[in-house]
Every structure is written in structure tokens, then in C-alpha cells.
N, C-alpha and C positions, 0 to 999 in steps of 0.2 A: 174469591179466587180471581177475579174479574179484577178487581181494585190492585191488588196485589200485581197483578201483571205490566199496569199501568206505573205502579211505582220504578219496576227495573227498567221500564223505557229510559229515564231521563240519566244522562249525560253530563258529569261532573264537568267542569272548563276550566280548565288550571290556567289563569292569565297572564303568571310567566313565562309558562311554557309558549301561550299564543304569542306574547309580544316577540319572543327569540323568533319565532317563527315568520313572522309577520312584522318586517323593516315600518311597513307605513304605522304601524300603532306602535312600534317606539321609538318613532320620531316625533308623533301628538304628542305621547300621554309616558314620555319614555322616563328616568330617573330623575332627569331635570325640572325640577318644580319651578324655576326660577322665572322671569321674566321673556317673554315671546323672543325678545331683542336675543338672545341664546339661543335659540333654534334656530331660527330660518332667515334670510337675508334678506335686507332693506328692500329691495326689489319685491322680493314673495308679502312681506309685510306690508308694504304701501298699496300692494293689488288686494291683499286678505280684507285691510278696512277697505278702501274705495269699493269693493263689492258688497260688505256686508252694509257700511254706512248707503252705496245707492241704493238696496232692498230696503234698506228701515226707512231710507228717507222718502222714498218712491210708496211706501207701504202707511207713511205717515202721511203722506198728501193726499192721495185716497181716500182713508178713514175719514180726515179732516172736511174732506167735501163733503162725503156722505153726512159727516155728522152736523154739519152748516147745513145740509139743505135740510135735513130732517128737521132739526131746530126751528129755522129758519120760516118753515113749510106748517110746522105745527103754530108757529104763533102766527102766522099769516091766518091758519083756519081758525084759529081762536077769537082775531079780532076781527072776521067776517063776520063769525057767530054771534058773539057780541053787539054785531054793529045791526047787524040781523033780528036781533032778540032771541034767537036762540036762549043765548045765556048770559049770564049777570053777573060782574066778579066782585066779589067782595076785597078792594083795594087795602080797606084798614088793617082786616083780617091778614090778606097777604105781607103787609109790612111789618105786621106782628111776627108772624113764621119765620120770615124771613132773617129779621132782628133776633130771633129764636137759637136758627139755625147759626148765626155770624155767633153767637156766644159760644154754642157747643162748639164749633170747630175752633175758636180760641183755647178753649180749654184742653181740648184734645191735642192740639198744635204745639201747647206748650208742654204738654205731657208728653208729647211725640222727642221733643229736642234733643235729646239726649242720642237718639238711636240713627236721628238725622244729622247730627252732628258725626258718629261713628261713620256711616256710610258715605258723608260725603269726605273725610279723609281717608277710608279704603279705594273711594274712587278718586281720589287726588292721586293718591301713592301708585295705584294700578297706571294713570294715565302717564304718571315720571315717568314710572319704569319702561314703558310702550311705548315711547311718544311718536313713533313711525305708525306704530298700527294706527294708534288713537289720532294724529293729524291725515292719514289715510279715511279714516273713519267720517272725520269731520266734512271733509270734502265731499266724498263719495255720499254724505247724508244732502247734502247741500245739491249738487247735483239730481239726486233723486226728488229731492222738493222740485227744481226747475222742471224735471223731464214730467 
């Protein structure tokens, strides 16, 4: 009885009917599939990337320090420990692995080709067709690495 009652709660959303309703969702997501450059004006375009390019690139600088110092910070305590005697690295061993791992990711890489080929002509063709957002983009990421 209980479960049952919970079923008639939910609320079908007919998402035509919202968009009629509702000008800002079909202006995004309206009949138009085509390219951004058809929606909204080179002014709205060139601010859409420069915001989203300063967050990725602001967001990219960030991560990138964190991930330098943690790096950076682990092999620093590695070769204290080392020098310490803590611990002993087996050099050969690690150039083996290593030489190991540079095979497998050949093989994978070249197995990959195909799908990285596809994707980097889906993002060629996406960045034609945009070229205000995506030079917006490029900026506004550049920027955020400076800031």
C-alpha cells in the first residue's frame, strides 16, 4: 500500500511543453542543432569561451601545481630515503618496467588510432564551425593559466 502510493507521486515532464513555456531552454537546447554561430551573437560567443576557457585554464593551473609539487615532493622524499638508507632501489629492475610499460602503451596507441583519429576530426569540424566561441575559448584558457 505504502509503495504504491509512492508511485502516484511522480510527475510526468513533457519537454515540449516546458520549452514552449520556458524562452531560455529554447534558446539552449531549441530546434536548432546547428552550430553555436546560429544562436547567440559574436559578442555573447566570445564572453561564453573567454569564461568557460578562464575556468578550465585557471582550473588547469591549479591541478598542475598540485600535481608538480606532490610529484616533485614524493621523489624529493624518495631520494632522502635513499640517501638515508632507508631504502634501496633496484635501478635495473626499474628500467626493465619501465621499457615494459613504453611497449604496452605502443601497442595500445596504435590500437587506439583509429578512434583518435575520428575524434580529432569531430573536434576540428566542431572548432570551424564555432570559431568565435573556440578563439574566445583559447584566450580566456590562456588567461586563466596567467591569473
Amino acid at each position: 500500500s505504502e509503495h504504491d502510493s509512492d508511485d502516484d507521486s511522480y510527475e510526468v515532464l513533457d519537454l515540449t511543453e516546458y520549452a514552449r513555456r520556458h524562452h531560455w531552454w529554447n534558446r539552449v537546447f531549441g530546434r536548432s542543432s546547428g552550430p553555436i554561430v546560429e544562436k547567440y551573437s559574436v559578442a555573447t560567443q566570445i564572453v561564453m569561451g573567454g569564461v568557460t576557457g578562464w575556468c578550465a585554464g585557471f582550473l588547469f593551473q591549479k591541478v598542475g601545481k598540485l600535481a608538480a609539487t606532490a610529484v616533485g615532493g614524493g621523489f624529493l622524499l624518495l631520494q632522502i630515503a635513499s640517501h638515508s638508507g632507508y631504502v634501496q632501489v633496484d635501478w635495473k629492475r626499474v628500467e626493465k618496467d619501465v621499457n615494459k610499460a613504453k611497449k604496452q602503451l605502443k601497442k595500445r596507441a596504435n590500437k587506439a588510432a583509429p578512434e583518435i583519429n575520428t575524434l580529432i576530426e569531430e573536434s576540428t569540424e566542431f572548432i570551424k564551425q564555432n570559431i568565435v566561441v573556440s578563439s574566445g575559448f583559447v584566450g580566456g584558457f590562456l588567461l586563466g593559466l596567467a591569473s
